[in-house]
C-alpha positions as CSV (number, residue, x, y, z in Angstrom):
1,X,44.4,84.9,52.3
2,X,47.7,86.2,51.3
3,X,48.1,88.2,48.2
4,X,50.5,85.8,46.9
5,X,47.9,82.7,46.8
6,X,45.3,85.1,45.2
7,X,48.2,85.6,42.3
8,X,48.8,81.9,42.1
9,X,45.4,81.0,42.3
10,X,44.0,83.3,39.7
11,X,47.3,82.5,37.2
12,X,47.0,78.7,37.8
13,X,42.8,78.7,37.1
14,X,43.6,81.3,33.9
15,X,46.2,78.6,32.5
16,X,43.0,75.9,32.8
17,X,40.7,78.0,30.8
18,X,43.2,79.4,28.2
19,X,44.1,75.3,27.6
20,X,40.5,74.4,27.7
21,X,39.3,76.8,25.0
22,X,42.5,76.1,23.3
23,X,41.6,72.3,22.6
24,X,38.2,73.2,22.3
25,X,39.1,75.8,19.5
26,X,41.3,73.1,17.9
27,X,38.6,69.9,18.2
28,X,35.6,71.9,16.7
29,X,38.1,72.9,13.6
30,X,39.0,69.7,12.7
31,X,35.6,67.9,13.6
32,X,34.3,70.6,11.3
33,X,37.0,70.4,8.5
34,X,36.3,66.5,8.5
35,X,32.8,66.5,8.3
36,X,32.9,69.0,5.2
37,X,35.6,66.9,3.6
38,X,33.9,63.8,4.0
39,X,31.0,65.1,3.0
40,X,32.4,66.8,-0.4
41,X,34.3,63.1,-1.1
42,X,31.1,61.3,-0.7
43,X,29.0,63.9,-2.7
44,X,31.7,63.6,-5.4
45,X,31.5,60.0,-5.5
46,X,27.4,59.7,-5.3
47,X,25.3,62.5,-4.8
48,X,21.7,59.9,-4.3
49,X,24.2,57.9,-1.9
50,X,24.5,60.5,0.5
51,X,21.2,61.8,0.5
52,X,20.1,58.6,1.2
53,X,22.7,58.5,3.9
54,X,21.8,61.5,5.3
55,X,18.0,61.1,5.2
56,X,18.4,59.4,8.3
57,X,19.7,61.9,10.2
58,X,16.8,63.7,12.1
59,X,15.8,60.3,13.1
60,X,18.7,60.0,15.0
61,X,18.8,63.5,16.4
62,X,15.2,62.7,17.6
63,X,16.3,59.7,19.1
64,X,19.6,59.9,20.2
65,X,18.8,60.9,24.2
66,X,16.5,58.2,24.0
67,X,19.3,55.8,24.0
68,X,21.5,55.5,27.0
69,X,18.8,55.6,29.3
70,X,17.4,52.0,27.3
71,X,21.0,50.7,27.5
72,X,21.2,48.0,30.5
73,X,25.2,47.9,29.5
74,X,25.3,51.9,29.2
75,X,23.4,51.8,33.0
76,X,25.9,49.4,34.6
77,X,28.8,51.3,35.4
78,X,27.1,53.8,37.4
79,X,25.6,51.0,39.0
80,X,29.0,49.0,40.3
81,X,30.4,52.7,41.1
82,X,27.5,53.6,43.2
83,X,27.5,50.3,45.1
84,X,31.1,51.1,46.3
């Protein structure tokens, strides 16, 4: 392999990475800067509210991987793909 496609190769695959980390930086900041702002509003507004609100959340961590695989509509995409 020439020295030439090593070059391109290794510039092109650390221009992929550099973007991908670069939009993952800049989605966990704002997915973290709204859930703290929505969470200050709606403890401003009702503190019981969104204790009650989020009450329910470790019931849906528990069952959150429980639910694609019980979803028929969730199922039938790979379904129609892999009959291809």
């Amino acid at each position: 392999m020439p020295s030439g496609e090593i070059m391109s190769r290794a510039t092109n695959d650390l221009t992929q990475v550099r973007m991908l980390l670069g939009f993952a930086v800049l989605n966990t900041v704002n997915t973290l800067f709204g859930l703290v702002s929505s969470l200050a509003i709606t403890l401003r507004i009702s503190v019981k509210l969104t204790l009650a609100a989020l009450s329910i959340l470790p019931l849906l961590i528990l069952v959150h991987p429980s639910i694609p695989s019980r979803c028929s509509a969730l199922r039938a995409p790979t379904r129609l793909r892999s009959a291809r």
